[in-house]
C-alpha positions as a Markdown table, in Angstrom:
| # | Residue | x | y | z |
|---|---|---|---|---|
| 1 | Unk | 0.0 | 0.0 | 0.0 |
| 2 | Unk | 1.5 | 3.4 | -0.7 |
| 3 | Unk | 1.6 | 6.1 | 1.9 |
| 4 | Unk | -0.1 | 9.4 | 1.7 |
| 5 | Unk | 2.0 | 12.3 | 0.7 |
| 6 | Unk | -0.4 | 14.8 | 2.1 |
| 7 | Unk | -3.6 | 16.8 | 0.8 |
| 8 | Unk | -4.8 | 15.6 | -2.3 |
| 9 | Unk | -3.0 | 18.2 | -4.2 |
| 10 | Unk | 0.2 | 17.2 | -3.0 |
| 11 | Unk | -0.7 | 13.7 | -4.0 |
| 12 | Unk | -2.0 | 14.8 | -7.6 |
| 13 | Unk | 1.3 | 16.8 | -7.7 |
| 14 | Unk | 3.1 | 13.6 | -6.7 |
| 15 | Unk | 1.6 | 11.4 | -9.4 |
| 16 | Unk | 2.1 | 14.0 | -12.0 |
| 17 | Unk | 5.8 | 14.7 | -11.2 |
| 18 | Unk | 6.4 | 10.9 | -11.3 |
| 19 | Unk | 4.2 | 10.5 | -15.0 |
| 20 | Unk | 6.4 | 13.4 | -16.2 |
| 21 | Unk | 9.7 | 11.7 | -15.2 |
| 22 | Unk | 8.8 | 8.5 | -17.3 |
| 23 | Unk | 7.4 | 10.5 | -19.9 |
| 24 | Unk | 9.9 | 12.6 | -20.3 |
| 25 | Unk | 12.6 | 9.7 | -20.3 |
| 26 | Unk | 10.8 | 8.3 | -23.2 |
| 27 | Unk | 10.1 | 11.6 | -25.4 |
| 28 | Unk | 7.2 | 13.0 | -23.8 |
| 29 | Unk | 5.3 | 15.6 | -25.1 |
| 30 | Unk | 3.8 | 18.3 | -23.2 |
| 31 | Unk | 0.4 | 19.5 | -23.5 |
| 32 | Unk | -1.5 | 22.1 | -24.7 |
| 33 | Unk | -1.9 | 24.3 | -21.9 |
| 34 | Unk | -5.4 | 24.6 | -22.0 |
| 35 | Unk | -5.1 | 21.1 | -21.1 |
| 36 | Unk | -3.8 | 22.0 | -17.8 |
| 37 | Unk | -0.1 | 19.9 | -16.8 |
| 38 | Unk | 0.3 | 16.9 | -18.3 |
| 39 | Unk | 2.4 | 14.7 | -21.1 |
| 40 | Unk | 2.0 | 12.5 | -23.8 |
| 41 | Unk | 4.1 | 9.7 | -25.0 |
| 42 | Unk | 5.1 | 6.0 | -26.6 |
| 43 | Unk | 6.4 | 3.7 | -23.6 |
| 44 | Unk | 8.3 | 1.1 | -25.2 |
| 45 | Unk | 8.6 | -0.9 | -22.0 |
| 46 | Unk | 5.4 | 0.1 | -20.0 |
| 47 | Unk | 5.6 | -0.9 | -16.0 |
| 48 | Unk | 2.8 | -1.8 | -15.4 |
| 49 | Unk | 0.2 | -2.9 | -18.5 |
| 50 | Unk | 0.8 | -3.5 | -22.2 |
| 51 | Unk | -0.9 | -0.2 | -23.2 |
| 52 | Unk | 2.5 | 2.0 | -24.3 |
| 53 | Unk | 0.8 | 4.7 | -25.5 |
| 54 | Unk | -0.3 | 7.4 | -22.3 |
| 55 | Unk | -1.4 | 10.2 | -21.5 |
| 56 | Unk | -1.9 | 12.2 | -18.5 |
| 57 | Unk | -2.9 | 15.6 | -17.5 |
| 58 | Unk | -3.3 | 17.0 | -14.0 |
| 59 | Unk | -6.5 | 19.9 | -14.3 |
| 60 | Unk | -8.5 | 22.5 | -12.9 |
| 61 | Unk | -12.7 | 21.7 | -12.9 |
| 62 | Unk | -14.0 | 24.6 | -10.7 |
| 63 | Unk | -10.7 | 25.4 | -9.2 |
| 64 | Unk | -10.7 | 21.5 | -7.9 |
| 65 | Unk | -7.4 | 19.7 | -9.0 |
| 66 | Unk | -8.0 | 16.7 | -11.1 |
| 67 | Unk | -6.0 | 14.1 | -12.6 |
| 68 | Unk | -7.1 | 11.6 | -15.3 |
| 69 | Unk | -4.8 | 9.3 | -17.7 |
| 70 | Unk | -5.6 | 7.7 | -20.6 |
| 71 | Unk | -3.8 | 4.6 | -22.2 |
| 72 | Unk | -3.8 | 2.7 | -25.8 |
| 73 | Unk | -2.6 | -0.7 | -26.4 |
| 74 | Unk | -2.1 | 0.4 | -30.2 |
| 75 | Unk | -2.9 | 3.0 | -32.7 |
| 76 | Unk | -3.8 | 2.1 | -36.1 |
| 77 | Unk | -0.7 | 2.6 | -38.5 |
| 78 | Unk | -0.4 | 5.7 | -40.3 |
| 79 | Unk | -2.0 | 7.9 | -37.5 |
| 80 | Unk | -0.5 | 10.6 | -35.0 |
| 81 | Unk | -0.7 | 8.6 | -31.6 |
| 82 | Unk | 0.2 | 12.0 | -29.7 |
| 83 | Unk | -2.5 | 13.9 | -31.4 |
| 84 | Unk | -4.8 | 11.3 | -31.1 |
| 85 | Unk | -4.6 | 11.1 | -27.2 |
| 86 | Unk | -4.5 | 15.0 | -27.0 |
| 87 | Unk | -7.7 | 15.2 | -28.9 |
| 88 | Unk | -8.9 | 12.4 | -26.3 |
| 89 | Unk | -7.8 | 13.9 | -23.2 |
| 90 | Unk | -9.7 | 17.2 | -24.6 |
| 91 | Unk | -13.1 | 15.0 | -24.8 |
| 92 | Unk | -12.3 | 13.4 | -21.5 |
| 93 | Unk | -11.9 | 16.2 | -19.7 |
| 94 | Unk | -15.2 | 18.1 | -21.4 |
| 95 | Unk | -16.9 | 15.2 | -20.3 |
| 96 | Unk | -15.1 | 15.5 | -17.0 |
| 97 | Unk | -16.9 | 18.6 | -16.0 |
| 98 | Unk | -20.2 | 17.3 | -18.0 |
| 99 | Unk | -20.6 | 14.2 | -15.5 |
| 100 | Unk | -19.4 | 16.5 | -12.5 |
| 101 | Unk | -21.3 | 20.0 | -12.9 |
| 102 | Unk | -17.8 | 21.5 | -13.0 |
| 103 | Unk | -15.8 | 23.5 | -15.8 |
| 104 | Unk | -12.2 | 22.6 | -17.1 |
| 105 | Unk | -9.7 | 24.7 | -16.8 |
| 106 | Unk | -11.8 | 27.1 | -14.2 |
């Protein structure tokens, strides 16, 4: 079981910081800003699934801190995985604040 770090933003910061390392090991891309702080990349090796492609992005809904990721065991030849799960985050989180009576990015 992993120990608490703290408030939930001090987790959320935790989780991010430690999705950015691995990202940015492996060529990470950052995110839109609208999108809040997050990264995008190709895992070659993933820890923990055999879904390399991920995506995660920590976010304001309401001026609560969120965090979602998103992961892809493939993507269909011939298409931009990055922008693909950019363009998915975007929905996610839309949806996000849909479900939750909250607005992204406020």
């Amino acid at each position: 079981m992993q120990e608490s770090r703290g408030t939930p933003r001090e987790d959320l910061d935790f989780l991010m910081d430690d999705r950015r390392e691995v990202y940015s090991r492996n060529g990470g891309v950052a995110l839109p800003t609208d999108l809040g702080d997050g990264m995008a990349a190709h895992l070659p090796n993933p820890p923990s699934n055999d879904q390399p492609y991920q995506i995660s992005a920590k976010f304001s809904c309401s001026k609560k801190e969120r965090l979602i990721d998103i992961s892809l065991p493939q993507v269909v030849k011939g298409r931009d995985a990055i922008k693909d799960l950019t363009d998915l985050m975007r929905i996610a989180q839309k949806r996000y604040g849909e479900l939750y009576d909250c607005t992204p990015g406020a």
